[in-house]
C-alpha positions in Angstrom: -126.8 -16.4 230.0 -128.7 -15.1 232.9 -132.0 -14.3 231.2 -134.3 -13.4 234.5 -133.7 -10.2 235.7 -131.4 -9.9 239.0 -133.7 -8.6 241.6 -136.0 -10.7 243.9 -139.2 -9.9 245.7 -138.4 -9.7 249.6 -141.2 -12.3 250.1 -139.2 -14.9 247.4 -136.4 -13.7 248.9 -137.5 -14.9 252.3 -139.0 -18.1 250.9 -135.7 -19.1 249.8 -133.6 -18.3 252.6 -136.3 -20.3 255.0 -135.8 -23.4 252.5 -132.4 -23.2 252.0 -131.8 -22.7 256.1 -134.6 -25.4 257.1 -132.9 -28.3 254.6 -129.2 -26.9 255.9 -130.5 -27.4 259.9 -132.5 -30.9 258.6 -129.4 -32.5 257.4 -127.5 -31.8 260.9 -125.2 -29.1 258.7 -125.4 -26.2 260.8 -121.7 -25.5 261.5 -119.7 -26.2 258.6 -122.5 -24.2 256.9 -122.3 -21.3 259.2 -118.5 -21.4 258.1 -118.3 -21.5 255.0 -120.9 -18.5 254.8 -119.1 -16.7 257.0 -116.0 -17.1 255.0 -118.1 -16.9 251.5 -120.0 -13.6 252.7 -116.8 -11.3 251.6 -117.1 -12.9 248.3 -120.4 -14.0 247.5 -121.2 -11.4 244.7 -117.9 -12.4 243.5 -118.9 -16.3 243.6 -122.7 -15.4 242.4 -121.1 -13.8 238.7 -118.7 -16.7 238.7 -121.4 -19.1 239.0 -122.9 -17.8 235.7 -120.3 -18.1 233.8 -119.0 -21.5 234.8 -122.1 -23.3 236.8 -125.0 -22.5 235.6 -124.1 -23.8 231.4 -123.8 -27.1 232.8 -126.5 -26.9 236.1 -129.3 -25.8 233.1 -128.5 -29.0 231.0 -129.5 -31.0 233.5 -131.8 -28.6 235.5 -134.9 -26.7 233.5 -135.8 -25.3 237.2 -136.1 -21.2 237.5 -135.0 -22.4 241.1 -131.4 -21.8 240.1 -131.5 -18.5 238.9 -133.2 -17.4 241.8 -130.4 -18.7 244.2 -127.8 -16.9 241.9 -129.6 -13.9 242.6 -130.3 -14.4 246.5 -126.5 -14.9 246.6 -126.0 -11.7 244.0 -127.2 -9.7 247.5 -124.5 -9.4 250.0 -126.9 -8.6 252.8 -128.5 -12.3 251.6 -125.6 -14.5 252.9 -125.9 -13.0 256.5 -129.4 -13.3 256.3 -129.3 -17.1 255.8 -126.9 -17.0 258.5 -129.3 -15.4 260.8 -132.0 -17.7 260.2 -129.7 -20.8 260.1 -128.8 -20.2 264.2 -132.8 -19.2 264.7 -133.3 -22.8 263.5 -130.8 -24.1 265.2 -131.9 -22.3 268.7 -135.4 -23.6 268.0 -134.8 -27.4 267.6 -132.5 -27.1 271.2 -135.7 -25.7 272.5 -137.6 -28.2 271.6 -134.9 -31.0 272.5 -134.6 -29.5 276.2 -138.2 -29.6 276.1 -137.9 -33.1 275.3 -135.4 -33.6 277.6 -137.0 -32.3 280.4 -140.5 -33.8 279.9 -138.4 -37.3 280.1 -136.9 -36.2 282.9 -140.4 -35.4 285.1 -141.7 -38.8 283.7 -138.7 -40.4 285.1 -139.6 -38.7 288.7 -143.0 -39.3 288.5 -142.2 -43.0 287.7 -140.1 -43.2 290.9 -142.8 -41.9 292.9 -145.2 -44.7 292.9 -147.6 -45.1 295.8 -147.0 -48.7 297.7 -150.2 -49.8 298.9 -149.2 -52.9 300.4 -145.8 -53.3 302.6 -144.6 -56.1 301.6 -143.0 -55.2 297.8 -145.3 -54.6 294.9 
């Protein structure tokens, strides 16, 4: 059933967590995410062997993508699972930086706005 071999380079391995984490934070599904991989991570080899047995026969009649065996094995890796969940709240702490960023760049063009210079004294 599972005819690639279970083990991942650390690079792939890598490459897949960032995708997996950047499409998770893209879709706004950061908590429920973090949640149910925090509940999952107990179980996940658990979940990964149950997946071959009763996912993947009907995922690969529909999918010819190698794609899926590599996310059975990321998730055959316990350390995996709290590895996406480390680099699902680095994404996450990223895109607040850049939204206070945001924020606060509005706010100075806001002030600077205020401050106009009146040359004349009577209005505009």
């Amino acid at each position: 059933m599972f005819p690639q071999a279970m083990e991942l380079s650390p690079e792939r391995k890598q490459e897949l967590i960032d995708k997996i984490a950047k499409e998770i934070v893209k879709r706004g599904l950061e908590t429920p995410a973090i949640m149910f991989l925090e509940t999952f991570k107990p179980l996940s080899w658990v979940g990964a062997e149950l997946s071959i047995v009763y996912v993947m026969p009907f995922v690969k009649a529909y999918i010819e993508s190698p794609i899926v065996d590599e996310v059975v094995a990321l998730f055959h890796d316990r350390n995996a699972v709290e590895q996406l969940i480390k680099r699902i709240e680095e994404l996450v702490e990223i895109e607040k930086e850049k939204e206070r960023a945001i924020k606060e760049a509005r706010k100075k063009a806001a002030k600077d706005k205020g401050k106009k210079r009146r040359w004349w004294i009577f209005g505009r």
